[in-house]
C-alpha positions in Angstrom: 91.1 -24.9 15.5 90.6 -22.5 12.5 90.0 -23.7 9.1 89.6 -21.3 6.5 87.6 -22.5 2.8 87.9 -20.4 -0.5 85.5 -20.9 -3.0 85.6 -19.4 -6.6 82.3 -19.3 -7.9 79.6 -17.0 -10.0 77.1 -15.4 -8.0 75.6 -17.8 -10.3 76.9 -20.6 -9.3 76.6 -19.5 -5.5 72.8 -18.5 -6.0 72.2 -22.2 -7.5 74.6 -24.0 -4.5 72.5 -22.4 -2.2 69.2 -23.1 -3.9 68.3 -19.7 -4.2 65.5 -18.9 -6.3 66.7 -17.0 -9.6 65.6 -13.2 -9.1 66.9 -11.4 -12.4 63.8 -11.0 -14.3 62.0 -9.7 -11.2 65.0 -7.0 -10.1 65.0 -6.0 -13.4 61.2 -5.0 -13.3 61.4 -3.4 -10.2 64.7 -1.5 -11.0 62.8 -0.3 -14.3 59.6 0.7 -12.3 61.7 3.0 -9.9 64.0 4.5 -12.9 60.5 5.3 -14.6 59.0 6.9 -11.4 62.4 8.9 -10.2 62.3 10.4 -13.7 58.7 11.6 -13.1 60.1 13.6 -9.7 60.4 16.9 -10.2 61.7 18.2 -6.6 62.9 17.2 -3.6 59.4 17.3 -2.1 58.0 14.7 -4.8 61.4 12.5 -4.4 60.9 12.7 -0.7 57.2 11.7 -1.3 58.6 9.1 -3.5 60.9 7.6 -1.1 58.4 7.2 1.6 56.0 5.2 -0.5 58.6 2.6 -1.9 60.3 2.1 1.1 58.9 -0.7 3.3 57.0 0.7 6.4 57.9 4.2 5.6 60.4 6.4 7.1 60.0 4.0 10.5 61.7 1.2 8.2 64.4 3.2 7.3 64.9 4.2 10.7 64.1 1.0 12.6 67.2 0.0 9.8 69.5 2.3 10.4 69.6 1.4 14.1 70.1 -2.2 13.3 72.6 -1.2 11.4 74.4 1.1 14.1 73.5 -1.6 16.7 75.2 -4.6 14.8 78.2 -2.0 14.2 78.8 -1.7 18.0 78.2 -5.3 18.9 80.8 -6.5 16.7 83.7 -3.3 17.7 82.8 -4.5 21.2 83.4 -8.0 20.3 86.8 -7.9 18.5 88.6 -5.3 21.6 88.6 -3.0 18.9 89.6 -0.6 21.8 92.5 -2.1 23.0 93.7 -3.4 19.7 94.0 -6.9 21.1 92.3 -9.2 18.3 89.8 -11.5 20.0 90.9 -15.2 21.2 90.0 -18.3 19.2 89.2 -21.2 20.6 
């Protein structure tokens, strides 16, 4: 059986649903603290430098991400018989 739900709602309205703590003044301090320091890079050495120190873990985040990323990519073409164009069975 398949039963499909649309909702309408805000992100908003989802955020509270969910119970989600309300993030907004917080991104906005941190989007403003990176605007600041990207204007303060001058090259693409003190960029790079820049990147390395905001990102979480380093450059072994961003990599240990990207693989996630790839990995979950293949998992889920595997899943569907992306291949032989057959969609997968539902139960």
């Amino acid at each position: 059986m398949k039963v499909n739900v649309e909702v309408e709602c805000s992100p908003e309205e989802a955020r509270r649903f969910l119970g989600l703590p309300d993030v907004t003044r917080a991104n906005e301090l941190y989007v403003d603290a990176l605007t600041n320091a990207m204007q303060g890079a001058g090259s693409f050495d003190q960029l790079h430098e820049l990147t390395k120190q905001i990102a979480p873990m380093g450059e072994f985040g961003l990599k240990m991400f990207q693989n996630f990323l790839e990995n979950g990519m293949a998992m889920a073409m595997s899943g569907s018989n992306a291949a032989s164009g057959k969609p997968k069975k539902d139960d």
